[in-house]
C-alpha positions in Angstrom: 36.0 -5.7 -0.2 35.5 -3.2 3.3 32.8 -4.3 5.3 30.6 -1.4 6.9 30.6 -1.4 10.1 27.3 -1.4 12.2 25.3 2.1 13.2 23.9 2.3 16.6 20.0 2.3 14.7 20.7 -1.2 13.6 23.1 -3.2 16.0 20.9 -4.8 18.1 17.9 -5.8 18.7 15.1 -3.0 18.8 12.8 -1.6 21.2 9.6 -3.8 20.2 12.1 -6.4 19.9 13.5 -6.2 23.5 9.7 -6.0 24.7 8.4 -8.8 22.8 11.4 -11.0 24.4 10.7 -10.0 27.7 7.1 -11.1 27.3 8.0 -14.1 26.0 10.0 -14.6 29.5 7.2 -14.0 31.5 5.2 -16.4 29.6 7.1 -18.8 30.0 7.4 -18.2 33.4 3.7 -18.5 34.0 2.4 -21.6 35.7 -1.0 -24.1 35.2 -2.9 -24.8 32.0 -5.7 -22.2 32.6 -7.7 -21.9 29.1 -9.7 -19.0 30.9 -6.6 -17.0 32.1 -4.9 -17.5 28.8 -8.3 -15.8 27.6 -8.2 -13.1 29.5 -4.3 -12.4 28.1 -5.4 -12.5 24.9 -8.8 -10.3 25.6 -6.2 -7.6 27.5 -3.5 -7.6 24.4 -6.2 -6.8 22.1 -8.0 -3.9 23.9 -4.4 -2.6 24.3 -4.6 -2.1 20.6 -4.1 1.0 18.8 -7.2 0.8 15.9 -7.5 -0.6 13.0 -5.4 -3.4 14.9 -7.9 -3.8 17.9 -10.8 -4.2 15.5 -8.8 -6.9 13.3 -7.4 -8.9 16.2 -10.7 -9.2 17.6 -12.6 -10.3 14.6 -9.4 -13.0 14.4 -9.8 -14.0 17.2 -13.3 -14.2 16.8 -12.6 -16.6 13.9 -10.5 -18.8 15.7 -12.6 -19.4 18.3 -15.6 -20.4 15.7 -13.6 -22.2 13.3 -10.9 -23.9 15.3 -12.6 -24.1 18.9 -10.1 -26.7 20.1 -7.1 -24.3 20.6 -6.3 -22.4 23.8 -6.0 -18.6 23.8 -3.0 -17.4 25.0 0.2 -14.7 24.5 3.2 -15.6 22.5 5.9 -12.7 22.6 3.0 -10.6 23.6 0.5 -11.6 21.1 -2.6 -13.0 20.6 -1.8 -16.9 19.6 -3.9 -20.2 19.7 -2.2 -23.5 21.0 -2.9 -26.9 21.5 -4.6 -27.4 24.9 -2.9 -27.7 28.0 0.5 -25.4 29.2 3.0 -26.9 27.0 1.0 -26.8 24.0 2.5 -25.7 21.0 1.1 -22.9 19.0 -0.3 -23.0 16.2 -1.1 -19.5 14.9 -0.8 -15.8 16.0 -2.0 -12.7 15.3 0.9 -9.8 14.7 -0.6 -6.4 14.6 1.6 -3.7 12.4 1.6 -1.7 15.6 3.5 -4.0 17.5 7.0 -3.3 15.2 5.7 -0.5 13.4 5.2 -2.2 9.8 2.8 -1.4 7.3 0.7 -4.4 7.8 -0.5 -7.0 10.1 -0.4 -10.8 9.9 -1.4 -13.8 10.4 1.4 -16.2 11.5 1.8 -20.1 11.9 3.9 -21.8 13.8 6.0 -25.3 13.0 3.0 -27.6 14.3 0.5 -26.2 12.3 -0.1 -28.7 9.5 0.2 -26.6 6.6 2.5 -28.5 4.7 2.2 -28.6 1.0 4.9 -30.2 -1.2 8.9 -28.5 -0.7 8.0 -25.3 0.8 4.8 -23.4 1.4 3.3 -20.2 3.6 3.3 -19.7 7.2 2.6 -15.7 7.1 0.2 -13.3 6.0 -0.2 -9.9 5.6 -3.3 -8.6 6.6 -4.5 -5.0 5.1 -8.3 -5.4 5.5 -10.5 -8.4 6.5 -13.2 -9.1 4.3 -15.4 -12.0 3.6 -12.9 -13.5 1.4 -10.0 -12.7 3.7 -11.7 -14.3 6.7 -12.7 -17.4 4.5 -9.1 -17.7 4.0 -8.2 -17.6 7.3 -10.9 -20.1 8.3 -9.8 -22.4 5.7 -6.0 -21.9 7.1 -6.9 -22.7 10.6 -9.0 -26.2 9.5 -5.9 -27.0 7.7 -3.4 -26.2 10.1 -5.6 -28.3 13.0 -5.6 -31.2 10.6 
């Protein structure tokens, strides 16, 4: 059977995708295991928001920083994310606004250290339309469990 060849809309990687790499980079780049400047990342990312994201990624944050106070704020591929304290900690959740790749719908996003594990396969994403009280008791109850 023919294969199709690639268009030049999807060979690649796109746009968003080549920006959230580069962020990654300078990340990574970035030296010390300042809580406070990893704050103010995540504080800058999320006034850089285009609404309703803003509003949501604040009031997650918010909730992270209530629920799961342990975890350092900081950017991971130019998000808002929480990770285990100290530079080389390894993160456990971020915050994906639909903006970012131009979806339909935010998310919520955990990462391999998160202790979510439930039997043969379970969650690590989900898709935020609206917070609500039950939405953010979700989410509170997915950052206790994913903190151990």
């Amino acid at each position: 059977m023919p294969t199709k060849t690639a268009t030049k809309e999807s060979a690649g990687f796109s746009e968003e995708e080549k920006a959230a790499a580069r962020a990654r980079v300078q990340e990574l780049k970035q030296t010390g295991d300042d809580r406070e400047q990893g704050l103010r990342d995540v504080l800058n990312k999320l006034a850089d928001m285009p609404e309703p994201d803003r509003s949501m990624g604040q009031r997650i944050h918010e909730l992270v920083q209530t629920t799961a106070p342990e975890l350092w704020p900081r950017t991971y591929y130019g998000m808002p994310a929480y990770a285990t304290p100290g530079k080389n900690g390894k993160t456990i959740c971020w915050f994906k606004p639909k903006s970012k790749f131009k979806v339909r719908y935010a998310t919520i996003e955990f990462g391999f250290d998160a202790k979510l594990d439930d039997g043969k396969m379970w969650p690590v994403s989900w898709a935020i339309i609206e917070l609500t009280p039950q939405t953010e008791s979700q989410i509170k109850d997915l950052l206790r469990k994913a903190i151990g």
